[in-house]
C-alpha positions as CSV (number, residue, x, y, z in Angstrom):
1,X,-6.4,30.1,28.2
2,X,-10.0,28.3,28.1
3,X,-11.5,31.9,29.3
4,X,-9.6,33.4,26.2
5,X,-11.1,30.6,23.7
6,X,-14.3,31.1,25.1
7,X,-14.2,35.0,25.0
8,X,-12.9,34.7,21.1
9,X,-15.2,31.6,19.3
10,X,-18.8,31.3,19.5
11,X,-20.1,27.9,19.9
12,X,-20.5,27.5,15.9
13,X,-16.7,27.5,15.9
14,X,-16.4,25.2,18.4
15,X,-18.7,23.2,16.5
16,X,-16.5,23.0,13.3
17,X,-13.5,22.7,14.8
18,X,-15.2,19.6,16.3
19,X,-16.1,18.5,13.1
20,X,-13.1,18.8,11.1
21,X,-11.1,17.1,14.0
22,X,-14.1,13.6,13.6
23,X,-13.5,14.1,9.6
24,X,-9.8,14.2,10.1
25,X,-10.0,10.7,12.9
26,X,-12.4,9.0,10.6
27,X,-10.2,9.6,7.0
28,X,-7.4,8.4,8.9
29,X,-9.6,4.9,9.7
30,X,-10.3,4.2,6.2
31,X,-6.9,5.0,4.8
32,X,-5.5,3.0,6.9
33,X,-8.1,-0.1,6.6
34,X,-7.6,0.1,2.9
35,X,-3.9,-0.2,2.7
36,X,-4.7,-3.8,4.7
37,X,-6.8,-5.0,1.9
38,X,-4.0,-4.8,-0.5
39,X,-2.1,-8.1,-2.6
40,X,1.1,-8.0,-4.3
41,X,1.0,-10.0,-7.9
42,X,3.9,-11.8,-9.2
43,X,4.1,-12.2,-13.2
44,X,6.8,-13.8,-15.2
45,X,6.2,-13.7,-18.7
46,X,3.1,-11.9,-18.6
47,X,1.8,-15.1,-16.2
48,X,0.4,-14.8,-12.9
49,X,3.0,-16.5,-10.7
50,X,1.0,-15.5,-7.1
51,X,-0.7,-13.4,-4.7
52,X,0.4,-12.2,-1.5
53,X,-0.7,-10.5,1.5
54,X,0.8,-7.2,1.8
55,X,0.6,-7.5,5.6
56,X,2.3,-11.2,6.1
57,X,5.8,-11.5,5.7
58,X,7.1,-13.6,3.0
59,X,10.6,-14.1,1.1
60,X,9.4,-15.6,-2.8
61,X,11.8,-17.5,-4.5
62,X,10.7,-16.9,-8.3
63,X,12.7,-19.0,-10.1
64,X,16.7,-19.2,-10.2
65,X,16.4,-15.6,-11.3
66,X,14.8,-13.8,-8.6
67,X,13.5,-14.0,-5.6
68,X,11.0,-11.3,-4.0
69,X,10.4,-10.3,0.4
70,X,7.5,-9.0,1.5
71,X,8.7,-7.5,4.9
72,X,6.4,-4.4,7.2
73,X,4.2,-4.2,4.5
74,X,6.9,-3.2,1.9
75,X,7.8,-5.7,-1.1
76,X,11.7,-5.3,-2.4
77,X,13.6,-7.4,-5.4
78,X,15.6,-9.2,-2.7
79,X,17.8,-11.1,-5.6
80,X,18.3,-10.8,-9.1
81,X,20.7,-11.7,-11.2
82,X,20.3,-9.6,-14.1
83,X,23.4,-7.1,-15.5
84,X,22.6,-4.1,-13.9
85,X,20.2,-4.9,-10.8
86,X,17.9,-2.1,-11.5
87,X,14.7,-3.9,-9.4
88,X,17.2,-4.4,-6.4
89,X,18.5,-0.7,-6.5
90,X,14.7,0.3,-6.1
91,X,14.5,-0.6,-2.6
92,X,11.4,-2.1,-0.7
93,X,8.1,0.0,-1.2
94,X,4.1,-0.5,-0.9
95,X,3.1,1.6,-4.3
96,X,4.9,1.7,-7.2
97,X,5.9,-1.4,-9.0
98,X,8.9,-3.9,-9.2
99,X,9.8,-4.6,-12.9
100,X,12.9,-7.0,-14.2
101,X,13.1,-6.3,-17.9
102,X,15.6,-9.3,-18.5
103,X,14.1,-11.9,-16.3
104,X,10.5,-10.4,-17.7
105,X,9.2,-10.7,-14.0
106,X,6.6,-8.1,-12.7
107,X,6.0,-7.3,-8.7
108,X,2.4,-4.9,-8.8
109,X,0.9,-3.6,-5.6
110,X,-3.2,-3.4,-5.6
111,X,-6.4,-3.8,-3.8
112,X,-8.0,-7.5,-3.9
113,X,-10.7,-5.9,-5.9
114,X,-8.6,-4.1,-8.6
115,X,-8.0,-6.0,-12.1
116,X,-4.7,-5.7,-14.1
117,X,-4.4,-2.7,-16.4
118,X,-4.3,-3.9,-20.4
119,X,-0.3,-4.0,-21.5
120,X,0.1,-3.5,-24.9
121,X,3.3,-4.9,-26.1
């Protein structure tokens, strides 16, 4: 098979193919490095309740209302007690955000270095 690759690619191939396969290593290194510089932000009421480390596990008891787990790098609406359990139903994730409309509690996943969008009410 080698004699069949060497017969078929000059050494500029072998060169690319070289290069894409580093890019492809080294892409994979920073994705993954910048997923472990990421917080999850508690709000209730529009207030900063905490920060968390994506990476440690913790299970956040907000208030009587709701509690929050941060478990493998997901964070999931562990309890609520709101009519229709919406922020429950949504299951653990590490992107989009957790949102309790009646308890007016907020769960946002960013980067330590990111700063909290305006929210126009």
């Amino acid at each position: 098979m080698f004699k069949w690759l060497k017969s078929h690619l000059s050494w500029a191939d072998f060169i690319l193919i070289l290069v894409v396969i580093i890019a492809i290593i080294i892409s994979g290194i920073l994705v993954v490095k910048k997923e472990d510089e990421r917080n999850v932000y508690i709000y209730k009421n529009n207030q900063l309740i905490g920060v968390y480390s994506l990476q440690e596990d913790y299970i956040i008891r907000i208030d009587e209302h709701n509690t929050v787990e941060i478990k493998d790098s997901k964070v999931r609406m562990l309890y609520a007690d709101c009519p229709n359990h919406n922020c429950v139903k949504q299951g653990a994730g590490d992107i989009l955000p957790i949102i309790c409309l009646p308890n007016k509690v907020v769960v946002e996943i960013h980067s330590k270095n990111a700063k909290r969008p305006l929210i126009v009410q």
